[in-house]
Every structure is written in C-alpha cells, then in structure tokens.
MDAnalysis code that builds the backbone (N, CA, C; Angstrom):
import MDAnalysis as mda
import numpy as np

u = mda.Universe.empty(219, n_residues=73, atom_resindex=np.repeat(np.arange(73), 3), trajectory=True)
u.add_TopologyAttr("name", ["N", "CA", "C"] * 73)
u.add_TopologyAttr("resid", np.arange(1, 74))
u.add_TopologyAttr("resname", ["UNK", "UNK", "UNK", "UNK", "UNK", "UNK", "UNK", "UNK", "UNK", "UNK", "UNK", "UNK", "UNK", "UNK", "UNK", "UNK", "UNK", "UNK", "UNK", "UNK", "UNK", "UNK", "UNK", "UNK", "UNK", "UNK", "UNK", "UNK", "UNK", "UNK", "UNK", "UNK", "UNK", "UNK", "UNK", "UNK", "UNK", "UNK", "UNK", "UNK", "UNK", "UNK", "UNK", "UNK", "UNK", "UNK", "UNK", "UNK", "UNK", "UNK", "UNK", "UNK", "UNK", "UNK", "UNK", "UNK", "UNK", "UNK", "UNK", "UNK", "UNK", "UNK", "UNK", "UNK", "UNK", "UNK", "UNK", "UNK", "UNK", "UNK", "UNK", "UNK", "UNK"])
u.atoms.positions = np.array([
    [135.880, -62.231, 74.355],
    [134.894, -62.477, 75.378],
    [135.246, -63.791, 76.075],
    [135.269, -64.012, 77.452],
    [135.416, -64.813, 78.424],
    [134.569, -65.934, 77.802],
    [134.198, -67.111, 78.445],
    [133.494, -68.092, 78.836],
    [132.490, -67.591, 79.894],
    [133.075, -67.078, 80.465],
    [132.301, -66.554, 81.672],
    [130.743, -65.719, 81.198],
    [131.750, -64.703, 80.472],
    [130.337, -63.674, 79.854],
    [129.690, -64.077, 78.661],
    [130.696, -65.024, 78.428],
    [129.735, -66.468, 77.149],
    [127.868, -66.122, 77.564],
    [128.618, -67.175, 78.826],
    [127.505, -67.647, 80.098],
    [126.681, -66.929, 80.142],
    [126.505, -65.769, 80.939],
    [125.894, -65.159, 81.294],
    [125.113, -64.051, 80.341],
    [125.350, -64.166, 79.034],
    [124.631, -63.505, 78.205],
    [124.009, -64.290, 77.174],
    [124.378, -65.571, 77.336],
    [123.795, -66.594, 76.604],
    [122.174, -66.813, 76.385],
    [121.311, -66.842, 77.501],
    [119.805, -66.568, 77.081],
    [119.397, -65.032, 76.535],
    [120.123, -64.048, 76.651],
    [119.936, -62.844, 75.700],
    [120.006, -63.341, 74.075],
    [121.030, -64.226, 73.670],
    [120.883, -64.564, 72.046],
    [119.940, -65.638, 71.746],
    [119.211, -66.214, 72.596],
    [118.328, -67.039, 72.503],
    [117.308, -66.497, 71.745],
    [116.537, -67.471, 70.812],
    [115.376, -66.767, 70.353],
    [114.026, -66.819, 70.888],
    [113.385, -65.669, 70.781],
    [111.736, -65.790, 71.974],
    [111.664, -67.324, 72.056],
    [111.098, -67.809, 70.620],
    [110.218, -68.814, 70.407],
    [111.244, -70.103, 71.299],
    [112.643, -70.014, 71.116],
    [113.174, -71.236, 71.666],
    [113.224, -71.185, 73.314],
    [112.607, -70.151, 73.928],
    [112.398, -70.014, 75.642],
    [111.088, -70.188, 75.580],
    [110.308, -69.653, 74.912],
    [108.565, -69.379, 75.961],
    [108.124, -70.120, 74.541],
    [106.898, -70.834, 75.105],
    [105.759, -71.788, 74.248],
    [105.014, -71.146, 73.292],
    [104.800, -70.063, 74.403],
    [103.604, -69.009, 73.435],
    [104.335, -68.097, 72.406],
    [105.371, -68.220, 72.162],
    [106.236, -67.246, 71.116],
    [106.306, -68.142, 70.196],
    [106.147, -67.206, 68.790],
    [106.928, -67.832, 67.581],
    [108.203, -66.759, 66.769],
    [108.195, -65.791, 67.693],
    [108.893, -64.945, 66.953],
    [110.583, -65.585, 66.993],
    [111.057, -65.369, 66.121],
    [112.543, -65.681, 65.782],
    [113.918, -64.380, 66.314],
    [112.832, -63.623, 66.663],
    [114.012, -62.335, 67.582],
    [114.785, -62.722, 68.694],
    [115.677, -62.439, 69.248],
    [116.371, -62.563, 70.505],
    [116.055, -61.899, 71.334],
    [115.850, -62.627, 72.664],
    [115.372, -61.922, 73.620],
    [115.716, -60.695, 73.933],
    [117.520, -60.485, 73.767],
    [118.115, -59.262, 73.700],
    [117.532, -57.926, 72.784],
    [117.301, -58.592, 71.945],
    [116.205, -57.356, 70.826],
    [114.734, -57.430, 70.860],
    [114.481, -57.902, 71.393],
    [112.973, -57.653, 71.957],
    [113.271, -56.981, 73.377],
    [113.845, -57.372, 74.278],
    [114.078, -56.353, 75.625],
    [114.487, -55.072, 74.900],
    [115.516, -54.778, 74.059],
    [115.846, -53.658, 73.824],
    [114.323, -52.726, 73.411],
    [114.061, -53.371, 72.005],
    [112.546, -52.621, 71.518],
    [111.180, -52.503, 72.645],
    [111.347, -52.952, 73.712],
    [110.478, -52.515, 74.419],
    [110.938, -51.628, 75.893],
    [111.612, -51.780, 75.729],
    [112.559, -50.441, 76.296],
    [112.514, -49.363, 75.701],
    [112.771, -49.113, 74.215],
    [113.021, -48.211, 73.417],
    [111.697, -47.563, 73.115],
    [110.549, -48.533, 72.929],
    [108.677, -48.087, 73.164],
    [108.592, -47.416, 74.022],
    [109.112, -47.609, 75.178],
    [108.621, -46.739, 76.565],
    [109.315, -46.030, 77.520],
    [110.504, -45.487, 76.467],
    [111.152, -43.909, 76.808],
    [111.195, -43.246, 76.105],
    [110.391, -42.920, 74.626],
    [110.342, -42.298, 73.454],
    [111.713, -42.438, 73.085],
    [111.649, -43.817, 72.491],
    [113.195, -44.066, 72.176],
    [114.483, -43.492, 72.151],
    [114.610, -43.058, 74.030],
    [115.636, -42.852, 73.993],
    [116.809, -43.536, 74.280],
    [117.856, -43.716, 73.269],
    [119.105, -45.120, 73.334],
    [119.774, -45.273, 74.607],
    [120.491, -43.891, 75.306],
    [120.800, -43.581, 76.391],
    [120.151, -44.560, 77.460],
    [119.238, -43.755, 77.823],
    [118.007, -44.417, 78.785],
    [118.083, -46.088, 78.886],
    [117.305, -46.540, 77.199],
    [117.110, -48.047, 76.827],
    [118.818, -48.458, 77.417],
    [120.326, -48.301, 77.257],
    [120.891, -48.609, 77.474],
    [121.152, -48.688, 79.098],
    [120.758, -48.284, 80.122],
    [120.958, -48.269, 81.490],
    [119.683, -49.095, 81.500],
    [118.877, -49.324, 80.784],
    [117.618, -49.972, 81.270],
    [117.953, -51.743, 80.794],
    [119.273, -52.010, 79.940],
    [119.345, -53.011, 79.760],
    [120.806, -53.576, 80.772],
    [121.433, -52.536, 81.391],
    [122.002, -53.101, 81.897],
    [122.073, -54.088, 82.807],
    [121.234, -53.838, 83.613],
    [121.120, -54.876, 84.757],
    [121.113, -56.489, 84.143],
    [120.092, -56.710, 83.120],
    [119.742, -57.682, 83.069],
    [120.912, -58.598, 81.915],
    [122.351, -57.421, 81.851],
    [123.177, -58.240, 81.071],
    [124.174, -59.501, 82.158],
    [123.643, -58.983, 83.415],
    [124.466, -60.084, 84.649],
    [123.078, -60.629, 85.287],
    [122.049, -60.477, 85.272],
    [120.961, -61.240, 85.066],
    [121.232, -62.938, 85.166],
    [119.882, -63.452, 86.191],
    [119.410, -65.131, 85.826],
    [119.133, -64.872, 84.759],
    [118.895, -66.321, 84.485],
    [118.104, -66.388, 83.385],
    [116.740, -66.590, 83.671],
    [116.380, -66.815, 85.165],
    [114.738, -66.922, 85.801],
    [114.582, -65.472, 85.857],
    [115.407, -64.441, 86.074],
    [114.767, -63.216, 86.364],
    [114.853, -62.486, 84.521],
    [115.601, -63.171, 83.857],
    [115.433, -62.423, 81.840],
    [113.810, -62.970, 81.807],
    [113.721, -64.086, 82.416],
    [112.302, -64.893, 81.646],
    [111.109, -64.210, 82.518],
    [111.311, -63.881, 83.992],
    [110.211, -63.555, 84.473],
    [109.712, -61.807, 83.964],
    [110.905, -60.825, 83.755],
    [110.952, -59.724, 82.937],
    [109.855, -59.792, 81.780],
    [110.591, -60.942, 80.802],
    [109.906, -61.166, 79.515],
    [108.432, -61.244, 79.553],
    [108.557, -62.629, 80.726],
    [106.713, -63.085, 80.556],
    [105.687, -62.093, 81.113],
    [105.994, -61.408, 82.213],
    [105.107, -59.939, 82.483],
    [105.011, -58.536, 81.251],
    [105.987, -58.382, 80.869],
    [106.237, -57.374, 80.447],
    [105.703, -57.794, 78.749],
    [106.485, -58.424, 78.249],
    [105.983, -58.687, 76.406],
    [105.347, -59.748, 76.293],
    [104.843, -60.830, 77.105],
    [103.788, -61.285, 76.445],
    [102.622, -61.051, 76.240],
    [101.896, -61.746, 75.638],
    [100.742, -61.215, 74.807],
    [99.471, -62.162, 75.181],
])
C-alpha cells in the first residue's frame, strides 16, 4: 500500500471514540460504516460493499458528516 492510500483511508482505522466526543466505542469507523450498511440491506455483503466504496476516497469531513447523521445516537 502507497502512502498515498495510507492517507486516504487513514480516518476509516480510526476509532469512533478517538473522532466524535459523544462515542466511547473502540470500533473503527470502517466497521461501524460497514455494520450499518449491512443493517440496512438485509445484510447483503455485495450491496454493503458498493455502499462502502465511495467513502474509501472520501474527506474525512464528508466520513464524519456520514457518521454523525447516520450512527449517532
């Protein structure tokens, strides 16, 4: 893997709690996007996988604005 795609996938291994205040969970954003993807196509992997693509060349303002609408609580 590049430096490049280091970069750019780098807030995917981040953990919730070390981006958003209101998190304590220790998951990666990458596996929490996945599992709520996977909730709301009757887990289908296929699907969840085109549904994560976009956001693997993703800001990191548009991973966080995703996150904070969508899974917080």
């Amino acid at each position: 893997m590049t430096a490049k795609e280091l970069k750019e996938t780098a807030m995917l291994d981040r953990e919730m709690s070390q981006v958003f205040d209101w998190s304590d969970s220790k998951t990666p954003l990458r596996d929490a996007m996945w599992d709520y993807f996977m909730e709301n196509n009757k887990h289908d992997t296929m699907k969840t996988e085109k549904d994560m693509e976009p956001f693997m060349n993703a800001s990191d303002d548009k991973i966080k604005e995703f996150i904070e609408k969508n899974l917080k609580k």
